[in-house]
VOKE-563604 format. One line per 8 residues: number of its first residue (from 1); their letters; for each residue x, y, z of C-alpha. Coordinates in pm, whole numbers. Example, Ala and Ser with C-alpha at 12.3 -4.5 7.8 and 13.67 -1.06 7.14 Angstrom:
<sites>
1	AS	1230:-450:780 | 1367:-106:714
</sites>
This chain:
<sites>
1	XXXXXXXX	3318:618:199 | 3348:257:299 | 3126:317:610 | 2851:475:360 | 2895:179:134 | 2817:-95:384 | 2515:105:499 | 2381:114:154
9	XXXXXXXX	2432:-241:141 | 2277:-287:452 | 1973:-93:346 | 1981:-304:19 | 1962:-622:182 | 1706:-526:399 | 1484:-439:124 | 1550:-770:-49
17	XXXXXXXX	1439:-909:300 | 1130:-730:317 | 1048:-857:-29 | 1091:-1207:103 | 836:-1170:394 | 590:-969:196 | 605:-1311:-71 | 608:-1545:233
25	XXXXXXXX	305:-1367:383 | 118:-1370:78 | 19:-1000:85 | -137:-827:-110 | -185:-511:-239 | -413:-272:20 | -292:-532:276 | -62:-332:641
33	XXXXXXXX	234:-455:661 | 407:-461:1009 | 548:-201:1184 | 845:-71:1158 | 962:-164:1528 | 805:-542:1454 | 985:-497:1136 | 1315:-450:1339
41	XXXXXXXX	1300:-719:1504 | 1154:-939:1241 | 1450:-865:990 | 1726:-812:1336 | 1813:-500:1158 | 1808:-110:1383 | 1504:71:1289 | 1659:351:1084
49	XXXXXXXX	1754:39:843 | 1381:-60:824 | 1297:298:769 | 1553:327:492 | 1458:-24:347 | 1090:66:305 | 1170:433:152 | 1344:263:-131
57	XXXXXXXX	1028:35:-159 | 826:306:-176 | 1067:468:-467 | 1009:127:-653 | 588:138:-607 | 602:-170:-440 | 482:-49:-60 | 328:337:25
65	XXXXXXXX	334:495:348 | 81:675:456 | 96:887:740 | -39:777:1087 | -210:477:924 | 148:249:861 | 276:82:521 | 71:-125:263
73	XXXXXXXX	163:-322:-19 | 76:-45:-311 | -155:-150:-553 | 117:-71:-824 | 299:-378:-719 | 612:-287:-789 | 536:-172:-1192 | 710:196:-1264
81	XXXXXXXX	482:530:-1315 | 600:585:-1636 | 711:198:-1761 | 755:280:-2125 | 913:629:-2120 | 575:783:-2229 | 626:1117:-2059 | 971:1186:-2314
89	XXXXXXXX	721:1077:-2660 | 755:1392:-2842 | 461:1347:-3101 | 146:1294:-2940 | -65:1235:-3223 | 166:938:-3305 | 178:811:-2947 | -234:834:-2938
97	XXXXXXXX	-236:648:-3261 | 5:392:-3102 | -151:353:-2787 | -493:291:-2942 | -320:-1:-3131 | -208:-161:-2821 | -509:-125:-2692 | -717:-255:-2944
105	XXXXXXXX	-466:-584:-2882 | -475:-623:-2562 | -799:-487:-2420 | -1058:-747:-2518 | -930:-1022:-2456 | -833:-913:-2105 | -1242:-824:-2082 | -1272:-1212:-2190
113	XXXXXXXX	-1048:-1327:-1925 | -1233:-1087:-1705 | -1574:-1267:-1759 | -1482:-1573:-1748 | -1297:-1506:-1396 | -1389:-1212:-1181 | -1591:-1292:-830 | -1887:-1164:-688
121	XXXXXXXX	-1665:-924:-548 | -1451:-780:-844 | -1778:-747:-1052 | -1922:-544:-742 | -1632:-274:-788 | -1675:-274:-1120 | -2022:-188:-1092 | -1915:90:-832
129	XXXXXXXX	-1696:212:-1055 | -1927:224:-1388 | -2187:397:-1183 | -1959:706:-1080 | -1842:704:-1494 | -2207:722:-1506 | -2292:998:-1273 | -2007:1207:-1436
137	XXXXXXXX	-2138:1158:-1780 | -2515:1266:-1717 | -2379:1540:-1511 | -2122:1618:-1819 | -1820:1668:-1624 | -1508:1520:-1637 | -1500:1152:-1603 | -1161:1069:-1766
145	XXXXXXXX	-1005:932:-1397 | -1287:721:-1348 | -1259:588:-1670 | -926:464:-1569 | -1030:283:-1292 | -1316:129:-1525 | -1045:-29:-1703 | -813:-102:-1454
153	XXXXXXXX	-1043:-300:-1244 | -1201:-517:-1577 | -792:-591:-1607 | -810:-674:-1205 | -1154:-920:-1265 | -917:-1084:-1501 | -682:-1225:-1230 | -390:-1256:-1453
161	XXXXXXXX	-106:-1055:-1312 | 104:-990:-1617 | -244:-825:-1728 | -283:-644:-1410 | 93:-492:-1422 | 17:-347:-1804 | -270:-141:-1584 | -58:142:-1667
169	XXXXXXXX	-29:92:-2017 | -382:95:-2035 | -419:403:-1800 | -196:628:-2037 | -361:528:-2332 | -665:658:-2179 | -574:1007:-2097 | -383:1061:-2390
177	XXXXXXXX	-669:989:-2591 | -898:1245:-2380 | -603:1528:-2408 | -587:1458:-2780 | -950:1439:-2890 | -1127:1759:-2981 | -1437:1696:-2772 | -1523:1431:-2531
185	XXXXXXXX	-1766:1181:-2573 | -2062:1078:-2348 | -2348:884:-2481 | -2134:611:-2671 | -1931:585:-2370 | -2192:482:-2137 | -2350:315:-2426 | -2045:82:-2474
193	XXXXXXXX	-1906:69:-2111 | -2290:-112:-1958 | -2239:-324:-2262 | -1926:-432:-2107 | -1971:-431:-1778 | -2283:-649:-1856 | -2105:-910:-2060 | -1863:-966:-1782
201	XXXXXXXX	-2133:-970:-1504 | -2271:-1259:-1718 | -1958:-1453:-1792 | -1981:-1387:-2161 | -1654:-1392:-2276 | -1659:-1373:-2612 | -1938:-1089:-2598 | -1706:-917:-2343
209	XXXXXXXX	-1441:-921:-2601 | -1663:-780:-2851 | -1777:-501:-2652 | -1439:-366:-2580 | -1326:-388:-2958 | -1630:-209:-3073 | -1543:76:-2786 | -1233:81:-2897
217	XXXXXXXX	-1268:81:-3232 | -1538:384:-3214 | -1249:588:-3035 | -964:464:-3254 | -1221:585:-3595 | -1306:887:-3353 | -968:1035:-3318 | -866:983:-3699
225	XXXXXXXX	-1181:1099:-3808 | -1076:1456:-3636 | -731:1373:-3773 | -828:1430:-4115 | -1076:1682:-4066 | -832:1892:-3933 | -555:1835:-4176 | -836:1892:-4441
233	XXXX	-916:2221:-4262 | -568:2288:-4253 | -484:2275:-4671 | -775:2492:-4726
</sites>
């Protein structure tokens, strides 16, 4: 019992170390990290240890191994799958309603930050990005995953972390809303996302901001538009 103990400690400590060097290093996420027999001798600790260390990092998102390539810093950094206990909400309807809220609050102005600070390089992904939401929608298939990443890289151009860490906030809210609403919607989306993507290109920030409150307004009015249609439907 003891001997398991100190090994778990062991392992703990190790994990705290690898934390350290992954600060020290400045990595981040996408970036290799060392491997695990440099990692060995970096940290003085048997290999098993290292390999023990970085499984628990990859059970708290904050590294990913993938398999004959070596461990990266995840692009989760660390932030949980499921933050806010989302997965338990019982009523969806209210938890669509809610997350529309929060992200009608937080949204635009994380498309203002994004304008006023994303490089040549973030606005290039986002452009990537927008163009496969794009594709999807003229070819009217499923483009609720790209979507995501449409938001989750305007929260990247921002360069705030706390805004990049409520990414998953932001993700949920997203394919709630397309699980919940009756149909899905293609021609204000593409409408409203180039709007956005264009303001940011362009370091408008307030116009950014804008852009994202109207889109997310039109879905907000959207969904309780086919809220009361169908409780209307429903007391006939």
């Amino acid at each position: 019992m003891e001997k398991h103990a100190e090994n778990r400690t062991r392992t703990e400590q190790a994990a705290e170390e690898l934390i350290e060097l992954i600060r020290k290093k400045n990595y981040t996420p996408g970036d290799k990290l060392p491997t695990e027999a440099e990692l060995s001798e970096l940290l003085q600790v048997g290999r098993n240890t290292v390999r023990e260390a970085l499984r628990l990092l990859v059970s708290r998102n904050i590294v990913v191994v993938r398999q004959g390539s070596g461990t990266f810093l995840s692009e989760k950094q660390g932030v949980s799958d499921d933050p806010f206990g989302f997965s338990l909400a019982g009523d969806h309807q209210k938890l669509t309603r809610d997350l529309i809220q929060v992200r009608i609050m937080l949204e635009p102005p994380i498309a203002a930050l994004a304008a006023q600070n994303a490089t040549t390089e973030d606005i290039q992904k986002l452009e990537q990005v927008l163009t496969e939401v794009e594709m999807l929608i003229e070819q009217r298939q499923d483009y609720e995953e790209a979507d995501i990443r449409f938001h989750e890289q305007i929260a990247n151009c921002s360069h705030n972390s706390v805004m990049s860490n409520l990414v998953p906030v932001i993700g949920k809210g997203i394919a709630v809303f397309a699980r919940e609403v009756a149909s899905t919607e293609y021609e204000q989306t593409r409408l409203s996302h180039r709007a956005i993507f264009h303001a940011i290109k362009e370091n408008r920030a307030v116009d950014a901001q804008q852009a994202m409150y109207f889109h997310l307004l039109y879905n907000k009015n959207r969904f309780m538009g086919e809220r009361s249609q169908h409780k209307t439907n429903s007391n006939r």
